[in-house]
C-alpha positions as CSV (number, residue, x, y, z in Angstrom):
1,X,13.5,47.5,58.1
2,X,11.0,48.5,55.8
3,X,7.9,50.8,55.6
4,X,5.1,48.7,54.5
5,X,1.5,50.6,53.7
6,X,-1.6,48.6,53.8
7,X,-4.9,50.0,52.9
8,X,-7.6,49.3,50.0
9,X,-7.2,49.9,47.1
10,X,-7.3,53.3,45.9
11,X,-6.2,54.5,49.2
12,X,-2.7,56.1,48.2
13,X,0.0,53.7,48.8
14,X,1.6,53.9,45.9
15,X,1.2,57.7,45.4
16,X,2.5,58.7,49.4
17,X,5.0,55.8,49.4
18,X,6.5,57.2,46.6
19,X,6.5,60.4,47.7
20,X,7.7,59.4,51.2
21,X,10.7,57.2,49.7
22,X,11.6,60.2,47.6
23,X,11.7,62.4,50.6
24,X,13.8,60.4,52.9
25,X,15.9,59.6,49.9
26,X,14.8,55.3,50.2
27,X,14.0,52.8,47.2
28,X,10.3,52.6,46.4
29,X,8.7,49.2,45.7
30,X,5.3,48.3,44.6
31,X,4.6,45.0,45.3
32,X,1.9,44.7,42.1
33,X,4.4,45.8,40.0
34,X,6.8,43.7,40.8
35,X,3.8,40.8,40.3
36,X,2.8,42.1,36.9
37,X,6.9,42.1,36.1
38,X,7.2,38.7,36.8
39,X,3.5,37.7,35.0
40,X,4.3,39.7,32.0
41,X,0.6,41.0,32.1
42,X,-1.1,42.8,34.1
43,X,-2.7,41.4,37.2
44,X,-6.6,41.5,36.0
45,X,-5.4,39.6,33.0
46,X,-3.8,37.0,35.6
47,X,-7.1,37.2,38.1
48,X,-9.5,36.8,35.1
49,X,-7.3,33.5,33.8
50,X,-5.8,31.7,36.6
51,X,-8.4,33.0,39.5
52,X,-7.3,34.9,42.8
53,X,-5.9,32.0,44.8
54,X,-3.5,31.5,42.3
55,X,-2.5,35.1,42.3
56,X,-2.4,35.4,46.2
57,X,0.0,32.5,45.7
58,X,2.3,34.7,44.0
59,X,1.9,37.5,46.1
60,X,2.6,36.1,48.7
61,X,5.6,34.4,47.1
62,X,6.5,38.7,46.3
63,X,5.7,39.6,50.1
64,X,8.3,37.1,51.6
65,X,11.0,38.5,49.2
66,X,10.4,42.0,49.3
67,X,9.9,42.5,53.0
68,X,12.9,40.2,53.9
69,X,14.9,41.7,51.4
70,X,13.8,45.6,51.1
71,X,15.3,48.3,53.1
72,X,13.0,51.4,51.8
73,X,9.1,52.0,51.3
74,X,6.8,49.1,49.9
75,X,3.5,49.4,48.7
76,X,1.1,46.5,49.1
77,X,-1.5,45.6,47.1
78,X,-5.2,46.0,49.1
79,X,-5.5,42.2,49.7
80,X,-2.0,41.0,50.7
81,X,-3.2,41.8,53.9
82,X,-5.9,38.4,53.5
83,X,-3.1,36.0,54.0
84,X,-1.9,35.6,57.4
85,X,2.0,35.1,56.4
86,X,1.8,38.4,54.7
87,X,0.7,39.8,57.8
88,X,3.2,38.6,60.1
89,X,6.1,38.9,57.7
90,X,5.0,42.6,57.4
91,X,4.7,43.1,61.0
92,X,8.0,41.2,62.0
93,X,10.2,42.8,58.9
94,X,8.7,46.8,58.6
95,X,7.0,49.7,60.2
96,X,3.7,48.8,58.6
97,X,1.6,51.9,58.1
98,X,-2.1,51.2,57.7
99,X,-3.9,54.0,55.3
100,X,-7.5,54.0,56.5
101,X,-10.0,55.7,54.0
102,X,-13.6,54.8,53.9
103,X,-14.8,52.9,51.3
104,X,-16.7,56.1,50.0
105,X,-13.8,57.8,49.8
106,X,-12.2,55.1,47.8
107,X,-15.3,55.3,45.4
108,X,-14.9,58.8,45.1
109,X,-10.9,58.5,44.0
110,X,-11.8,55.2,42.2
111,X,-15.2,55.2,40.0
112,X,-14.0,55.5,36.7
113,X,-10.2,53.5,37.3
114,X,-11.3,50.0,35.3
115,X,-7.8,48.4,36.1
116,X,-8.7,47.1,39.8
117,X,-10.0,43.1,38.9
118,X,-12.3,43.5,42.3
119,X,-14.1,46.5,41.8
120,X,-15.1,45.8,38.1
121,X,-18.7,44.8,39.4
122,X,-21.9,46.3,38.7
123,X,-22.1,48.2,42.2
124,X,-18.4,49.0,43.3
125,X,-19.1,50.9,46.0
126,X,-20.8,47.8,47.8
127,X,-18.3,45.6,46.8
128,X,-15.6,48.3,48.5
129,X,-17.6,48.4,52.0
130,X,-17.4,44.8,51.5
131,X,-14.2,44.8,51.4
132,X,-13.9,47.1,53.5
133,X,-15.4,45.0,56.3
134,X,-13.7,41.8,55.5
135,X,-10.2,43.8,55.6
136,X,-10.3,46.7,58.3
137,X,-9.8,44.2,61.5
138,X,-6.8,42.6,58.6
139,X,-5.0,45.7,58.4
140,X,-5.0,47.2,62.0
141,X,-3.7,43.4,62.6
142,X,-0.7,44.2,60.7
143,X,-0.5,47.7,61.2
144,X,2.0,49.6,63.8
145,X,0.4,53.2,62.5
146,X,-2.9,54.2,61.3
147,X,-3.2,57.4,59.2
148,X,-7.0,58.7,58.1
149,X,-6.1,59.6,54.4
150,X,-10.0,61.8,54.7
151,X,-9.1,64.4,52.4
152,X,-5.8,65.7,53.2
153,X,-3.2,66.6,50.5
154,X,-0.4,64.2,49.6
155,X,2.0,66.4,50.9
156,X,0.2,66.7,54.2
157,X,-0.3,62.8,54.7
158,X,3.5,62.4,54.3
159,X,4.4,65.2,56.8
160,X,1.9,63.4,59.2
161,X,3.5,60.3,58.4
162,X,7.6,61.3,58.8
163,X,6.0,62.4,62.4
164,X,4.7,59.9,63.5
165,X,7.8,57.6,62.0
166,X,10.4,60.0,63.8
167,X,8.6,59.7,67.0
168,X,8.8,56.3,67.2
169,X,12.4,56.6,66.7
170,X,13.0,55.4,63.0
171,X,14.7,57.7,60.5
172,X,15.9,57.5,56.9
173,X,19.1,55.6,58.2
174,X,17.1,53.8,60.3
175,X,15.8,52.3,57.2
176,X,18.7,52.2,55.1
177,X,20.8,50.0,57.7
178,X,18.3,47.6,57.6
179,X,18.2,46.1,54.0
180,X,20.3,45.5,51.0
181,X,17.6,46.0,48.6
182,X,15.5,44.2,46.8
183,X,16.4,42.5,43.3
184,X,13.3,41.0,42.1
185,X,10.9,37.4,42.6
């Protein structure tokens, strides 16, 4: 078993997975760093040259090994969420962990970060309540927890989430005894 976060971008599941795999003492994956790994560039080069089907291709390609494969904390990227075999394969193979921020929240944590390939538009805040819209019913689809990332410290989201994970019964073990690890696409 995994713990899979979902959430748009800029929402923190890089930053609290990391800390959360650190604190239970897991492996920490990021699932577009393992893309831009196996591209060799990073992922706006790829969006900008071969377009975004072609890229949710490939993640989806990185989805099906890492969440059959992982046993620690995964960190999607905002869209794997579109593609309904990411969904169920996250759903099926993790505690998926759904990091709900509003899309001006996101604006606020995001307005000068030019690395994102969908939010370098002339009005990004639009284009993140667009997304927004498009992805909310996507991730509380896939999600078996939601956690309202507001304005709470790091530290504080994680606590909230070991809670709610040890409530339902899963524990660092838990996790462990569930994967191998993950070697790469």
């Amino acid at each position: 078993m995994s713990i899979i976060f979902v959430g748009l971008p800029g929402s923190g599941k890089t930053t609290i997975g990391r800390q959360l795999a650190r604190r239970w003492g897991l492996t920490f994956v990021d699932t577009d760093h393992v893309i831009e790994q196996a591209l060799g560039c990073a992922i706006r080069e790829f969006f900008a040259r071969e377009g975004e089907d072609s890229f949710r291709d490939l993640e989806q390609q990185v989805m099906d090994d890492v969440t059959r494969s992982q046993g620690g904390v995964i960190a999607t990227g905002g869209g794997a969420v579109l593609r309904e075999a990411n969904r169920r394969h996250m759903r099926e193979r993790g505690q998926v962990i759904y990091l709900h921020s509003s899309p001006e929240d996101v604006f606020r944590r995001l307005r000068h970060d030019t690395t994102r390939p969908l939010l370098q538009v002339d009005d990004p805040l639009q284009r993140l309540r667009s997304l927004y819209e498009l992805r909310d019913p996507l991730y509380r689809d896939a999600a078996h927890f939601v956690i309202e990332t507001g304005r709470p410290s790091v530290a504080m989201l994680v606590n909230m989430i070991v809670m709610q994970l040890e409530l339902a019964g899963h524990s660092p073990a838990s996790v462990l005894n569930a994967g191998a690890g993950f070697a790469g696409p």
